[in-house]
C-alpha positions as CSV (number, residue, x, y, z in Angstrom):
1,X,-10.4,12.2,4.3
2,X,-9.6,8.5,2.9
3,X,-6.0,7.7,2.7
4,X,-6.1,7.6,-0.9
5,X,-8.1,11.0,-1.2
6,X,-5.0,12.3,0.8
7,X,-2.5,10.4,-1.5
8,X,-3.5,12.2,-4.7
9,X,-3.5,15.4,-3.3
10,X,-0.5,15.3,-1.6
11,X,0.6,14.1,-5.2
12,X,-1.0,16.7,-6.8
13,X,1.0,19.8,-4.7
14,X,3.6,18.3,-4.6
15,X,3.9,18.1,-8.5
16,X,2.4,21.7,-8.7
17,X,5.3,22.5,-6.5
18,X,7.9,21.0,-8.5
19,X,6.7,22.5,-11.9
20,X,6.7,26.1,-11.1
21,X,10.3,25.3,-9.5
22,X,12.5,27.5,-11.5
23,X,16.0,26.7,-9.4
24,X,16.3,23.2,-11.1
25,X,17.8,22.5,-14.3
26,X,19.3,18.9,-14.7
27,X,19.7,19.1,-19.4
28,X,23.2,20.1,-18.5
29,X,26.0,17.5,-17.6
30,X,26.7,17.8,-14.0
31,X,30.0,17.5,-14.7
32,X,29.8,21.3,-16.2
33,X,29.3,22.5,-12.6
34,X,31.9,24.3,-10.8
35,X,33.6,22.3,-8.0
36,X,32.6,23.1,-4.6
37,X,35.2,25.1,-2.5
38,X,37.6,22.5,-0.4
39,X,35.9,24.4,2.5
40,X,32.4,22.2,2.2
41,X,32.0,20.9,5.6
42,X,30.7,17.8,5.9
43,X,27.3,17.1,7.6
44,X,27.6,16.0,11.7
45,X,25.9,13.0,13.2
46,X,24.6,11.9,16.7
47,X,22.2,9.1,18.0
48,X,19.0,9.5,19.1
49,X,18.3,6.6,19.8
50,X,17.1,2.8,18.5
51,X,14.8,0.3,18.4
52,X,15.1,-4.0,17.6
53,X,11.8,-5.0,15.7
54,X,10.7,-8.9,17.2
55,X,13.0,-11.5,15.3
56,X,10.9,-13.1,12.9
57,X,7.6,-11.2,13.5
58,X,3.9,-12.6,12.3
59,X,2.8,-9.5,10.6
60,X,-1.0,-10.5,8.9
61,X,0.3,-13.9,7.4
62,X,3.9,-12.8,6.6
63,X,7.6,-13.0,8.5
64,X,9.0,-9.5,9.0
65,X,12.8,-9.6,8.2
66,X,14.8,-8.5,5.3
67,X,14.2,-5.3,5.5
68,X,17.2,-3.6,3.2
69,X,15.6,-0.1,2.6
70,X,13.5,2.0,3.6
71,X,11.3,5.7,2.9
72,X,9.6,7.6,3.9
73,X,5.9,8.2,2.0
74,X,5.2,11.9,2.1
75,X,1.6,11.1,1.4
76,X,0.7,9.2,4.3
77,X,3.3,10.5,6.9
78,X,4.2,6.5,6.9
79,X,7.5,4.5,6.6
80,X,7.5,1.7,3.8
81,X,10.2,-1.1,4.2
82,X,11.0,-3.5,1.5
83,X,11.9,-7.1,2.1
84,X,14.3,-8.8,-0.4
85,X,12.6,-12.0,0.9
86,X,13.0,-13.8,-3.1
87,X,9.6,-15.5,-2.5
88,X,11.1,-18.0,-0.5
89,X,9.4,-17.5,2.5
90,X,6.8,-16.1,1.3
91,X,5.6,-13.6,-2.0
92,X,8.3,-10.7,-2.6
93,X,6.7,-7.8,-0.6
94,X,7.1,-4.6,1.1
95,X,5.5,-3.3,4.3
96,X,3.9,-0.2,5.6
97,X,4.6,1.6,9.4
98,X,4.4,4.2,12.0
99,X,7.4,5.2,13.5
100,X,7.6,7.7,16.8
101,X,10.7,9.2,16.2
102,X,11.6,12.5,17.7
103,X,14.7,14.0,19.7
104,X,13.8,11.3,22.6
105,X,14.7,8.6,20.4
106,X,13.2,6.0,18.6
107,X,9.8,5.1,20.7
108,X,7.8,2.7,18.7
109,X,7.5,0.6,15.2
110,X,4.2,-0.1,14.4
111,X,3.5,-2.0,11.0
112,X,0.3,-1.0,9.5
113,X,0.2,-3.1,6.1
114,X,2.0,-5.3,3.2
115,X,1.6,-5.9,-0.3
116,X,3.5,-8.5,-2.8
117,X,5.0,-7.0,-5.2
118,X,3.5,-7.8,-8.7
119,X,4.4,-8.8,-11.8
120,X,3.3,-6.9,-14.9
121,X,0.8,-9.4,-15.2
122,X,-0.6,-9.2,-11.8
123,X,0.7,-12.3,-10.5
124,X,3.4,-12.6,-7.9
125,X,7.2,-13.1,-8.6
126,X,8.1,-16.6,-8.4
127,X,10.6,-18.3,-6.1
128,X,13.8,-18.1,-7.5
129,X,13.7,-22.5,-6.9
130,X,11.3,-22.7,-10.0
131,X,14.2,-21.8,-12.5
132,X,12.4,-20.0,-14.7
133,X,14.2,-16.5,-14.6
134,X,11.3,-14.9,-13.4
135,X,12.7,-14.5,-9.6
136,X,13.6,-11.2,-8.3
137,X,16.0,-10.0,-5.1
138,X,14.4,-6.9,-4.1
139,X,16.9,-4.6,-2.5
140,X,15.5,-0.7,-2.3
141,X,12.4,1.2,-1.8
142,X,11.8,4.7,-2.5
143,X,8.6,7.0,-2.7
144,X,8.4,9.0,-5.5
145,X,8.1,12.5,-4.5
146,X,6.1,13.7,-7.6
147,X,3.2,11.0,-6.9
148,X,4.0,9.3,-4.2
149,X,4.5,5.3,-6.3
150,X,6.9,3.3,-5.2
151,X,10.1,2.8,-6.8
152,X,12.6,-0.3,-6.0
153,X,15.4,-2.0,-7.1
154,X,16.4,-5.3,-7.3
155,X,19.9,-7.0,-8.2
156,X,18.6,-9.9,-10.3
157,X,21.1,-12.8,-10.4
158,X,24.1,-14.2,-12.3
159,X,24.3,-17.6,-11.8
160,X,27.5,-19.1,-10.3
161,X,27.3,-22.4,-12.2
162,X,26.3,-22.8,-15.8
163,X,22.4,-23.8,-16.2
164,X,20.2,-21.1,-14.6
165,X,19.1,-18.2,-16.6
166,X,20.5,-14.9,-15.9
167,X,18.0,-12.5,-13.9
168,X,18.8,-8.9,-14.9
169,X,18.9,-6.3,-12.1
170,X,16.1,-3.6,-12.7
171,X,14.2,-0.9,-11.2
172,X,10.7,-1.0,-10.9
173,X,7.7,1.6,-10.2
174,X,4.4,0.3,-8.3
175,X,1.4,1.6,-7.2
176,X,1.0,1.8,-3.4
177,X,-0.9,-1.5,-3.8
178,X,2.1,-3.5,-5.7
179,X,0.5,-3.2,-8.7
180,X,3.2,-3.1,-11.6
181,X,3.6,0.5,-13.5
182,X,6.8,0.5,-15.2
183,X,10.5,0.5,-15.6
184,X,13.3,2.3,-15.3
185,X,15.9,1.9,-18.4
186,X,18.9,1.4,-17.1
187,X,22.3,1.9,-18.8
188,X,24.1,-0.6,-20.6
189,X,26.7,-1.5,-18.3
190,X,24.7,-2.2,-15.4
191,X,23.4,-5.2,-17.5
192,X,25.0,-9.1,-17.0
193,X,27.1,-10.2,-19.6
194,X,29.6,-13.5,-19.6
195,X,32.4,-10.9,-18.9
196,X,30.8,-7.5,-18.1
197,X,28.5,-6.1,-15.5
198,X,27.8,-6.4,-12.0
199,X,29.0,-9.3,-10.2
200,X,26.8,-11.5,-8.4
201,X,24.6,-10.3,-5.5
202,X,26.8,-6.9,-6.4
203,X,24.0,-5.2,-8.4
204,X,21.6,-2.4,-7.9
205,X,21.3,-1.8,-3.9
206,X,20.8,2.1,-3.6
207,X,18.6,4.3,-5.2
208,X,17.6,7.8,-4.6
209,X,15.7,11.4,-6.0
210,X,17.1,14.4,-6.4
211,X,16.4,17.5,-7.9
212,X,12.9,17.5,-6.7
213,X,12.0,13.8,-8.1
214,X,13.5,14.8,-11.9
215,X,16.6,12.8,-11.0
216,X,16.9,9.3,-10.2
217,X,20.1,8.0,-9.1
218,X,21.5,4.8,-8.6
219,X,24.6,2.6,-7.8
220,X,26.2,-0.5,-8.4
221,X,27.1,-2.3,-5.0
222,X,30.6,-3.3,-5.8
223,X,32.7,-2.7,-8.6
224,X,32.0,-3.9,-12.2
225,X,34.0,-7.0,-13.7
226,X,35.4,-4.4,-16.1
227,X,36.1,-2.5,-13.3
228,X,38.8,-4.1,-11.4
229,X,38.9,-6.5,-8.9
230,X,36.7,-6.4,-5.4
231,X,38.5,-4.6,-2.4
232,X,41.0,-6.2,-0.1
233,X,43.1,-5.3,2.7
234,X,45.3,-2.7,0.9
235,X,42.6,-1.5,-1.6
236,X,39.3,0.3,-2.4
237,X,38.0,0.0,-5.9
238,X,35.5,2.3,-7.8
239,X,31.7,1.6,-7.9
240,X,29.4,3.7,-10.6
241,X,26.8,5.8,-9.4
242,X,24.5,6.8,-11.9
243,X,21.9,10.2,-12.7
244,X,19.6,10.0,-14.7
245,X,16.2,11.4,-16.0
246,X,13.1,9.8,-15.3
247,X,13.1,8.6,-18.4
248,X,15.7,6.7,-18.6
249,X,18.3,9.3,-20.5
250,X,22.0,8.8,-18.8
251,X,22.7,12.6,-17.3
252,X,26.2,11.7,-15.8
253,X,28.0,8.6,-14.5
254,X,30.5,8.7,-11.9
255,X,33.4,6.6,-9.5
256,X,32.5,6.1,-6.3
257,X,35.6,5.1,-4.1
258,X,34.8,2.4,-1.6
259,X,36.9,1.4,1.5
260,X,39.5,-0.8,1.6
261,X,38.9,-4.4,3.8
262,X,39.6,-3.3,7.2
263,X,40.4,-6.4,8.7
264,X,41.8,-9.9,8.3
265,X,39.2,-12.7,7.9
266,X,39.0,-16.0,9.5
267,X,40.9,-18.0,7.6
268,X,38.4,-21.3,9.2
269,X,35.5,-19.6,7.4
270,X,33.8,-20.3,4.1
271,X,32.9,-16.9,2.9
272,X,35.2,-14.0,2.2
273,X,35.1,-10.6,3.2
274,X,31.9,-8.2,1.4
275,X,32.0,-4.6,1.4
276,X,29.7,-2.3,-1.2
277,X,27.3,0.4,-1.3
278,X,23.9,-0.8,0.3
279,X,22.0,2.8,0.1
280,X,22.5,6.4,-1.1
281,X,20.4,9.0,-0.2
282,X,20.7,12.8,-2.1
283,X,20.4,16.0,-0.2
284,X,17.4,17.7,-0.8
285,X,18.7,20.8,-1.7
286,X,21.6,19.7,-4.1
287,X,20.7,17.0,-6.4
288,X,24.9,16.6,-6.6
289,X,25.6,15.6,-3.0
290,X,24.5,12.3,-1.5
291,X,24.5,10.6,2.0
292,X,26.3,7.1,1.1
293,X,26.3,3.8,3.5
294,X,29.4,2.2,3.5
295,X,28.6,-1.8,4.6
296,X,31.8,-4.3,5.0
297,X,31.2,-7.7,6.4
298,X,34.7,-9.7,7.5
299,X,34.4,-13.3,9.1
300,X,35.4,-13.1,12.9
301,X,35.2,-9.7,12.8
302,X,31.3,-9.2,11.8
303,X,30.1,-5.3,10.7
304,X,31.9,-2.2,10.1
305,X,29.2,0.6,8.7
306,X,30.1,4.0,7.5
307,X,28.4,6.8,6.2
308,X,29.8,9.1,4.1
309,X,28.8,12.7,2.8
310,X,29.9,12.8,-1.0
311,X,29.7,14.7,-4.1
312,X,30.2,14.5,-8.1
313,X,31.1,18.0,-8.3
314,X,34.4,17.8,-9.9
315,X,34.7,14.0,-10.4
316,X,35.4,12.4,-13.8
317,X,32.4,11.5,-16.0
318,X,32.8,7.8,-17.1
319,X,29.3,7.2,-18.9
320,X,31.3,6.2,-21.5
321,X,34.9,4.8,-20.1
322,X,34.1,0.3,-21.1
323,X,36.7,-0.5,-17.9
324,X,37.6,2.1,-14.9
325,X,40.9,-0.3,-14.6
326,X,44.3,1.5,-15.3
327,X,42.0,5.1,-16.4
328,X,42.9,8.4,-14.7
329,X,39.7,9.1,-13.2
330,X,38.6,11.6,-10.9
331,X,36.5,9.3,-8.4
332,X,33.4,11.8,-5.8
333,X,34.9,13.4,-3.1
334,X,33.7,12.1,0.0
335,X,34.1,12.8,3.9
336,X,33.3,10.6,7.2
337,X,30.1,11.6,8.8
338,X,30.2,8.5,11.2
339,X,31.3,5.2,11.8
340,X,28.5,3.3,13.3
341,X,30.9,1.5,15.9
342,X,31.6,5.2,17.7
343,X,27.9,5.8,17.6
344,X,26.9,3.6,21.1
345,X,24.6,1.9,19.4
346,X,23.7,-2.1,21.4
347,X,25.0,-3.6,17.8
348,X,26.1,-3.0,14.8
349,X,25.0,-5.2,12.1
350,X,24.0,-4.7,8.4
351,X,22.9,-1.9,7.6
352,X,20.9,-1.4,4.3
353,X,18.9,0.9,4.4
354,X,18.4,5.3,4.9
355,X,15.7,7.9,4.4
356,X,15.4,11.3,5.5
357,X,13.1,11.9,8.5
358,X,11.0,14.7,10.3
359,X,13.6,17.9,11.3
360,X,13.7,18.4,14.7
361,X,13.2,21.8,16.7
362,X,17.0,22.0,17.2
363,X,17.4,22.8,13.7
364,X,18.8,19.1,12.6
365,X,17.2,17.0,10.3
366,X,16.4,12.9,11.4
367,X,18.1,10.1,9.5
368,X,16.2,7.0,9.7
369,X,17.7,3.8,9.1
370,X,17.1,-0.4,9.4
371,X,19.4,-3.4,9.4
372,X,19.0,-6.6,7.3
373,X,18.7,-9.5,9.4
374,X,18.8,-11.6,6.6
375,X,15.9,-13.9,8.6
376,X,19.1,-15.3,10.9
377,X,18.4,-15.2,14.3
378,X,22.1,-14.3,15.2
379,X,21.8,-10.9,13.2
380,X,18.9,-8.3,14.0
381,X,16.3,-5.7,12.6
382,X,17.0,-2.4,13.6
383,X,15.9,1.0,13.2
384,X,18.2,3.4,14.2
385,X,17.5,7.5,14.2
386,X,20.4,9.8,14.0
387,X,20.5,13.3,14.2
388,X,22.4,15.0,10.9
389,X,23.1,18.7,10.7
């Protein structure tokens, strides 16, 4: 059977399976449901095992690198990565692959295709160099589990000099082949104004389904201007995370409480200290609860990744709360699943990007997950399989 003969019919059960699913119902706020017991324990993770892709890879025409997210595509069995490349190097795309991943570790990463990602027009997204607002900084992948098109975010861009046109952030839908479908509305305040909205390159970074592919949720990277300020060395801050229908209609918004800086930086160097949600990934069986990567950057000091198992049962609804700062809120709960430096993993570098992968026969479930290397040849690509029970 032809890979798209398989496609539609693993689209079509899966949306057959989904529709006489009676154990979902997503009208109702999720704040309305009861808090989980104290007891919850969170999830446990080990390494299986890893593997570095070739820096700066030929891969038919193109230069592998970039990768900040990651699926899987229950269609094909395949991985897709996407590259948030901005057309520099070359057309805004996303790739296809095999990965061997089972109990023994991480044994091969074999890419099998890429697309550009299109415009509605059918043309590729311009570099962002030309000016012209039509630039993108893809971020996110996901595979829609009701028909298998890819979803993916990008943070668009607020200028940090006067002149160049803002670039909103969005999420996009595609066909397998890049070919522009849609968009997802999103709500008002993830939307770049003068003195409201995401910051810059602290837009929309993780996306997820839940509830069986009726609920898409998303969150900001770092807090909103509105928000408070960014995190230092004796504070978090709150980030949104977002459900919604896909349609667009706001189901629930909540505060996400980031990590405080954990170091010092070097005073010698340029750039200050970055920390923010790269990826959150919801558990299958409650759309309430979510993986979330944790991803701080401090100069001298390099990486410090985290992942997190967190909920929004119990936490404040702030859909409509203009500014988090001074409000009581109830932020999610979270607890430590791991910190990547305990792991014994060769490096630790920046992390972006998580999927579910195959269970295994102990009775644990495979997390699959790739580093950034932002095309520097100091920093790396890697995939990285843990073991989550």
């Amino acid at each position: 059977m032809s890979a798209s003969l398989i496609r539609r019919a693993c689209a079509a059960a899966l949306i057959l399976t989904s529709t006489l699913a009676p154990a979902i119902a997503v009208a109702a706020a999720p704040q309305s449901a009861s808090p989980e017991p104290e007891s919850r324990r969170a999830v446990q993770a080990r390494l299986l095992g890893e593997k570095i892709v070739p820096y700066k890879l030929d891969f038919q025409g193109t230069t592998v690198g970039g990768l900040s997210g990651i699926d899987r595509d229950r269609c094909t069995g395949e991985y897709v990565f996407i590259s948030d490349d901005r057309s520099f190097l070359q057309p805004a795309r996303f790739y296809t692959a095999k990965l061997d991943v089972d109990a023994g570790g991480v044994h091969s990463v074999d890419f099998t295709g890429t697309h550009p990602l299109l415009q509605p027009d059918g043309s590729v997204y311009p570099s962002p160099a030309l000016g012209d607002g039509k630039a993108i900084d893809p971020e996110e992948i996901r595979v829609d589990p009701l028909d298998c098109d890819y979803w993916w975010g990008q943070e668009g861009d607020r200028p940090a000099v006067a002149g160049p046109p803002v670039i909103q952030p969005s999420i996009e839908i595609s066909d397998p082949d890049g070919t522009h479908r849609g968009s997802l509305r999103l709500p008002e305040n993830y939307l770049i104004t003068a003195e409201r909205g995401p910051r810059r390159n602290q837009a929309v970074e993780a996306l997820t389904f839940g509830a069986r592919g009726r609920v898409v949720t998303s969150a900001i990277e770092g807090p909103l201007l509105q928000d408070g300020p960014v995190p230092d060395l004796t504070h978090g801050a709150l980030v949104r995370v977002t459900q919604q229908s896909r349609g667009g209609r706001v189901l629930g918004q909540f505060a996400y409480p980031i990590e405080k800086i954990f170091a010092e930086s070097d005073p010698n160097s340029p750039w200050g200290p970055d920390t923010g949600v790269p990826s959150l990934l919801a558990f299958p069986d409650d759309p309430n609860r979510y993986l979330v990567l944790e991803r701080t950057w401090v100069a001298g000091s390099g990486y410090k990744i985290r992942l997190y198992d967190a909920t929004t049962h119990g936490a404040t609804d702030v859909r409509a709360m203009d500014s988090l700062a001074g409000q009581r809120v109830v932020p999610m709960r979270k607890k430590l699943v791991a910190d990547f430096h305990t792991l014994g993993l060769s490096t630790v570098d920046n992390t972006e990007g998580m999927t579910w992968g195959p269970a295994l026969p102990s009775g644990e479930r495979t997390l699959i997950l790739v580093s950034d290397d932002n095309f520097d040849k100091e920093a790396v690509t890697q995939i990285v399989a843990l073991a989550v029970r």
